[in-house]
ZAMARGU-4260 file (C-alpha; in steps of 0.2 Angstrom, whole numbers, plus 5000, padded with zeros to 4 digits):
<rodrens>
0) 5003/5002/4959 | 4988/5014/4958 | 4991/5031/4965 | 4984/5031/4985 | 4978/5047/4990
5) 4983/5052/5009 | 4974/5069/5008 | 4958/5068/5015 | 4958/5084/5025 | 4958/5095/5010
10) 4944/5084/5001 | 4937/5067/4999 | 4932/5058/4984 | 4914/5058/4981 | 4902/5044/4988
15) 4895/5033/4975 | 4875/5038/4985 | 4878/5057/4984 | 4883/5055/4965 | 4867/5043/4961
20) 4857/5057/4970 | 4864/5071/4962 | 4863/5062/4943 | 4844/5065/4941 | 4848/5081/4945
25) 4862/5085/4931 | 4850/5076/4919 | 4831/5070/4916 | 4826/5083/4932 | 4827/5102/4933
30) 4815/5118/4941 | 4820/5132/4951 | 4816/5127/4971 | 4807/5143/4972 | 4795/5142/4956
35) 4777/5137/4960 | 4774/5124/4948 | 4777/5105/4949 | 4795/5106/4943 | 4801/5119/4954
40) 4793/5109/4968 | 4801/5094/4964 | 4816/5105/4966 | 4811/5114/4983 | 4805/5092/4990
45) 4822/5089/4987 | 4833/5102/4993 | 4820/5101/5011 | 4824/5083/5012 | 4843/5088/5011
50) 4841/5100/5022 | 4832/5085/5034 | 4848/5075/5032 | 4861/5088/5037 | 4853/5093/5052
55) 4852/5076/5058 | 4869/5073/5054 | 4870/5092/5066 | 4858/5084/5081 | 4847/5100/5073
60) 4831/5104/5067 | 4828/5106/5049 | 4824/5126/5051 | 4841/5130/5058 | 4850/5124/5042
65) 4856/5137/5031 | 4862/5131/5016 | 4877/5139/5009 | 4892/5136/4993 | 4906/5134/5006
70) 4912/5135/5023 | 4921/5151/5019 | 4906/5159/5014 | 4895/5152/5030 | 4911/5158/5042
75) 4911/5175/5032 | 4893/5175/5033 | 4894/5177/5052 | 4909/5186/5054 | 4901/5203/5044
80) 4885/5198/5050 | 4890/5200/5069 | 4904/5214/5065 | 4889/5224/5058 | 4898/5234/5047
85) 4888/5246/5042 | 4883/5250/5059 | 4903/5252/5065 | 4905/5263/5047 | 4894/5277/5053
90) 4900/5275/5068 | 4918/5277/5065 | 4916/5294/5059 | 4911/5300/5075 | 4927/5303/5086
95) 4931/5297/5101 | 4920/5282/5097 | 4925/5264/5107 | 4931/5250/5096 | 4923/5231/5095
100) 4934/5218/5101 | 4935/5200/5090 | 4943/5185/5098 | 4948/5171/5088 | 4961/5158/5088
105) 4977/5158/5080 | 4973/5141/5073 | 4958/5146/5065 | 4955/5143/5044 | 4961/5159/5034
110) 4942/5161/5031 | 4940/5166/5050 | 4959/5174/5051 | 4958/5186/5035 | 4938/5189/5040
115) 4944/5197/5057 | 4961/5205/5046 | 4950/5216/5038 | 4937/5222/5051 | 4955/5223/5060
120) 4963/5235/5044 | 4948/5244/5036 | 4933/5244/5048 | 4943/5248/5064 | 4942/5231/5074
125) 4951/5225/5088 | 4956/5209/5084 | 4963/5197/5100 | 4971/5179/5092 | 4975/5166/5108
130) 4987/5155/5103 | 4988/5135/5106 | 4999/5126/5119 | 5013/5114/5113 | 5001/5101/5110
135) 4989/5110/5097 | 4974/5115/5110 | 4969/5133/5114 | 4966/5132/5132 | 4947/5137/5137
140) 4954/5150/5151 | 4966/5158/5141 | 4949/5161/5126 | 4939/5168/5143 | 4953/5179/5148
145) 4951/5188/5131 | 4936/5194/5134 | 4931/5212/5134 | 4916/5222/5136 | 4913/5225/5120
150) 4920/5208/5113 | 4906/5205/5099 | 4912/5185/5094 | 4922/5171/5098 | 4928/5159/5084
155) 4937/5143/5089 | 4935/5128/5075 | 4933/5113/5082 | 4945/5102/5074 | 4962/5109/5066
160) 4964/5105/5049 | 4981/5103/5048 | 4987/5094/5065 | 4967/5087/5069 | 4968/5094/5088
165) 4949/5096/5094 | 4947/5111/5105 | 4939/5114/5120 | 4923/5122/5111 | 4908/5115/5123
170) 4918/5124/5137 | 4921/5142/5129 | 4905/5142/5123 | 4899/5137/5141 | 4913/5154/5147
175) 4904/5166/5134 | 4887/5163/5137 | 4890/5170/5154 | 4896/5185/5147 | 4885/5186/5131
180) 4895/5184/5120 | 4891/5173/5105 | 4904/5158/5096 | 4907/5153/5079 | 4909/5136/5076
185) 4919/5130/5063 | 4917/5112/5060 | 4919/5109/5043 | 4935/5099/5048 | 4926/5087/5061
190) 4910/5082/5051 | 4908/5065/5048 | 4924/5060/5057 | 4915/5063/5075 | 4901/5064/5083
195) 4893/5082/5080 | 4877/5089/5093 | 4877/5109/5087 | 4865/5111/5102 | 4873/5103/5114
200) 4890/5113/5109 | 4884/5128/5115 | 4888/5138/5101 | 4876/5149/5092 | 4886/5147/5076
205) 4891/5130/5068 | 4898/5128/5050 | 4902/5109/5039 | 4907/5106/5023 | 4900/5093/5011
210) 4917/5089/5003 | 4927/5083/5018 | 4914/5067/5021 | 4913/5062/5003 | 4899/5073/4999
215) 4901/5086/4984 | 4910/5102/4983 | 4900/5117/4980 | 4888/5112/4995 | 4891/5121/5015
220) 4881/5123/5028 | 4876/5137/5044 | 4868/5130/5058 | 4861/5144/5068 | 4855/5145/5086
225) 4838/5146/5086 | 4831/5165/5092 | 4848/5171/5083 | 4846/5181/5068 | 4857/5181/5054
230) 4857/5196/5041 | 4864/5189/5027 | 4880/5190/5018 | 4871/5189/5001 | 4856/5198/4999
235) 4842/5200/4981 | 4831/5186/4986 | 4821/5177/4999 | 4829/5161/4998 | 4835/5153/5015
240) 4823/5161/5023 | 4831/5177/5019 | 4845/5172/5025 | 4857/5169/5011 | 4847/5175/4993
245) 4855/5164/4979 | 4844/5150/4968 | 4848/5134/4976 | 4862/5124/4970 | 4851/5107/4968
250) 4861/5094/4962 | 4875/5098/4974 | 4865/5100/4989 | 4855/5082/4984 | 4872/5074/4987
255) 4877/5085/5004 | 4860/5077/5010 | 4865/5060/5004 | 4881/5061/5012 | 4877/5067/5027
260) 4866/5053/5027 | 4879/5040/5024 | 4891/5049/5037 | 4877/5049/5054 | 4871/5030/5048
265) 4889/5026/5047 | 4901/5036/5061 | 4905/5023/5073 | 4912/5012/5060 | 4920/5028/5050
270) 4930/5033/5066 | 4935/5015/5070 | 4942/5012/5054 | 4951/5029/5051 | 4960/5027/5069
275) 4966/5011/5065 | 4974/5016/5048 | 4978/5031/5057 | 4989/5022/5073 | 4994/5007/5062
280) 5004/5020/5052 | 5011/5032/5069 | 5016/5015/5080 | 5029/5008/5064 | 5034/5027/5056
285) 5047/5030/5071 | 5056/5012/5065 | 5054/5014/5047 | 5060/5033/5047 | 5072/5037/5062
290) 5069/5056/5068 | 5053/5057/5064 | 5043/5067/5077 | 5024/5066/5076 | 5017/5082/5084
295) 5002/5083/5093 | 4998/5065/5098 | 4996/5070/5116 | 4979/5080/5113 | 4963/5073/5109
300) 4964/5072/5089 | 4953/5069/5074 | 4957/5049/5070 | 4961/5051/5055 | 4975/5064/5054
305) 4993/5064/5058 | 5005/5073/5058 | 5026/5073/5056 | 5041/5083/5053 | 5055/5075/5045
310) 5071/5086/5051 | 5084/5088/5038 | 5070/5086/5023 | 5062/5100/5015 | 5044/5095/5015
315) 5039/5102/4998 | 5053/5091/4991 | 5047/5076/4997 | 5031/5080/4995 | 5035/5081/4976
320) 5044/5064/4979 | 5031/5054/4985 | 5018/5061/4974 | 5031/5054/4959 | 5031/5037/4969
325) 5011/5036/4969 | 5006/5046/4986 | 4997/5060/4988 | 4998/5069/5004 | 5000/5088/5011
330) 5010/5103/5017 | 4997/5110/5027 | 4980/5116/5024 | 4975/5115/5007 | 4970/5132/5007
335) 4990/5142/5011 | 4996/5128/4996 | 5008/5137/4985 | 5018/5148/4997 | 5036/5143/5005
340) 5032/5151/5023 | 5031/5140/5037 | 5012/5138/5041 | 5006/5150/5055 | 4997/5135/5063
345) 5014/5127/5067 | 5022/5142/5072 | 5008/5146/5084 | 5012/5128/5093 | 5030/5133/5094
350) 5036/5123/5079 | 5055/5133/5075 | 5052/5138/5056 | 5066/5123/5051 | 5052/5110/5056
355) 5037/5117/5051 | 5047/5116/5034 | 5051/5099/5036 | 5033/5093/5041 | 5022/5082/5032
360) 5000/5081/5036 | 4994/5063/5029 | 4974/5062/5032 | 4966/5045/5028 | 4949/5042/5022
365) 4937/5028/5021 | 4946/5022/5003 | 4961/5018/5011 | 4967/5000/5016 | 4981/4993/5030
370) 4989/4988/5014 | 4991/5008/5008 | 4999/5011/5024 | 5011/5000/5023 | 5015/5004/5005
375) 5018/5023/5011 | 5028/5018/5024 | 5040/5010/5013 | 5041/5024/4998 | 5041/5037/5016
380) 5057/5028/5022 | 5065/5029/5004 | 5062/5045/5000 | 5067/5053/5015 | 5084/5043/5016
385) 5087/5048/4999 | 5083/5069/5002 | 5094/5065/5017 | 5107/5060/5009 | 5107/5074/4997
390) 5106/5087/5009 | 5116/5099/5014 | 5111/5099/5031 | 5113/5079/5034 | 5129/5075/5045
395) 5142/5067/5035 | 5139/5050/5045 | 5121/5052/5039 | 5116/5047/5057 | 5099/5054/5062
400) 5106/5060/5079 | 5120/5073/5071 | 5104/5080/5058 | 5095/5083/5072 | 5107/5093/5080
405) 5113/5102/5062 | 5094/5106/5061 | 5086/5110/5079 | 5100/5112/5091 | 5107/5101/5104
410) 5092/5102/5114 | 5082/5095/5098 | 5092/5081/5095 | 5092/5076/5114 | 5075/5070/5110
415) 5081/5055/5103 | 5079/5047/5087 | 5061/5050/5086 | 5048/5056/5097 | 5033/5066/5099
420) 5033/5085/5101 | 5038/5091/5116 | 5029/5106/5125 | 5037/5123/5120 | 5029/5136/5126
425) 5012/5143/5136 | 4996/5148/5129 | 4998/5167/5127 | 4986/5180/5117 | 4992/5194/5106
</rodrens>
């Protein structure tokens, strides 16, 4: 069989209408957007008319769109912008000096957590990161209790990329515009899977990614409030209204716009379809694979994500396994690939280190068909019989009770032969 791909959180395969927009682009058509003459505003017509698309696809107004190469560079954008680091490097010198506060959570991408690492480790920054319940959602109070005087940003994405929990992020926002303080948005996981109104969030920060809704790589956006001011990360030109100098990626940002498009004209069936896939696969996994617990399904979730732990299975082994068979999902975020420590997101809910280890994140996308499910299922239940069998920590009956009790602990295996994640511990900040 062809291979089926199962790892649409980390990207999607590109649309066939943002390719055929971008084509002219790569080809027959050319001009730098900000030259005057007829080819560079043939350039400048088309990246507006992206830029028309992508705030529709936001609930936004053209104007508010800054277009950038990735969500990491918008989130960044924002984070150094806000910090003011120049500002807190003269102050720094004088002593005595208080210090700016951050608070983000501890679920946030690595291009929000390593932001506030380093204000945290070179510019002096104190950095609060509230931790997730059990079930994957940073509670709204716990964000508010946080919050200092001289608290300068709150950042709470609002769709996990690894175990698709939405947070609360209408409600924070709602807590720090009482106390002034403004809220990055990082989206980039939820575009074109739900309904997204920037405005009507709250925030004053909002960033999306083209790649994760069939759109090209290469192509991000920052929606910003409007009577906020953003400095710029990049600076050397007046592009983005100054806001982020660098010529204008054209061919890329063509197929952001087309894809956008096809993503706002297209969400209720998107959704729809993707929690189909999405359930048909979580309401047979626990027959087909005894002792496999799905974590997170309590929450509100994105409906195309799930995610499993399969205890006594290293999950980089069957990773490899299934990828042999013809099925390609994920570890974890894309982004922390290539490293053998649990992820931090799991270990934030409370996951022990044996299970994060063990767990699987299968994303589906519009491509997929009932029949690819059920195809995974089948090489799923294989390949993790067979890594039980080989390992070490399998009871000698092989029965998934005794693994579970090898693995987690009696009180792990009282669970059952399958189950969802139980609650493990309280919100807390640190």
């Amino acid at each position: 069989m062809d291979a089926v791909y199962l790892d649409h959180n980390a990207t999607t395969p590109l649309d066939p209408r943002a390719r055929d927009a971008m084509l002219p682009w790569l080809g027959e058509r050319h001009g730098n957007p900000s030259s005057i003459h007829r080819f560079g505003q043939a350039a400048r017509n088309a990246v507006e008319e992206a830029r028309e698309k992508v705030a529709a696809l936001l609930g936004a107004r053209a104007p508010e769109v800054v277009f950038t190469a990735s969500g990491t560079e918008a989130n960044n954008a924002v984070i150094f912008d806000v910090s003011d680091v120049f500002r807190i490097a003269r102050r720094a010198r004088a002593a005595g000096e208080r210090k700016d506060h951050l608070v983000i959570s501890a679920l946030e991408h690595p291009s929000v957590r390593e932001a506030a690492a380093r204000l945290e480790r070179e510019m002096g920054f104190e950095v609060t990161r509230v931790s997730p319940g059990a079930d994957g959602v940073v509670p709204a109070a716990a964000v508010a209790a946080a919050l200092r005087p001289d608290t300068r940003l709150v950042s709470l994405m609002l769709a996990n990329n690894e175990l698709g929990t939405l947070q609360p992020v209408a409600a924070v926002a709602a807590l720090c515009r009482e106390r002034g303080v403004p809220v990055l948005c990082d989206a980039v996981q939820a575009a074109g899977k739900i309904p997204l109104d920037a405005r009507g969030l709250g925030v004053d920060y909002l960033t999306i990614g083209a790649h994760k809704f069939h759109g090209p790589l290469g192509a991000a956006a920052l929606w910003v409030r409007p009577g906020v001011e953003v400095m710029g990360l990049l600076v050397g030109g007046s592009q983005e209204r100054r806001r982020r100098a660098s010529t204008e990626n054209v061919p890329a940002l063509a197929g952001f716009g087309a894809a956008a498009a096809a993503a706002a004209a297209e969400l209720p069936r998107r959704t729809a379809h993707l929690a189909g896939l999405r359930d048909r696969f979580e309401a047979e996994l626990p027959r087909r694979v005894p002792g496999a617990i799905l974590h997170c399904t309590g929450a509100p979730r994105l409906p195309n994500t799930s995610h499993v732990a399969f205890p006594g299975v290293e999950g980089e082994s069957l990773l490899i396994r299934l990828d042999l068979a013809g099925f390609a999902v994920s570890t974890g975020s894309a982004c922390s690939s290539g490293t053998v420590e649990p992820s931090r997101t799991l270990l934030a809910i409370g996951l022990p280190p044996e299970e994060a280890l063990a767990s699987l994140r299968v994303s589906f996308g519009m491509t997929n068909r009932a029949e690819d499910v059920d195809a995974f299922l089948a090489a799923l239940a294989h390949e993790v019989a067979e890594l039980r069998r080989l390992s070490p920590l399998a009871a000698a009956d092989g029965s998934a009770r005794s693994l579970r009790a090898r693995s987690f602990g009696p009180e792990a295996a009282s669970r059952g032969s399958s189950g969802t994640r139980r609650s493990h511990h309280p919100a807390e900040s640190a």
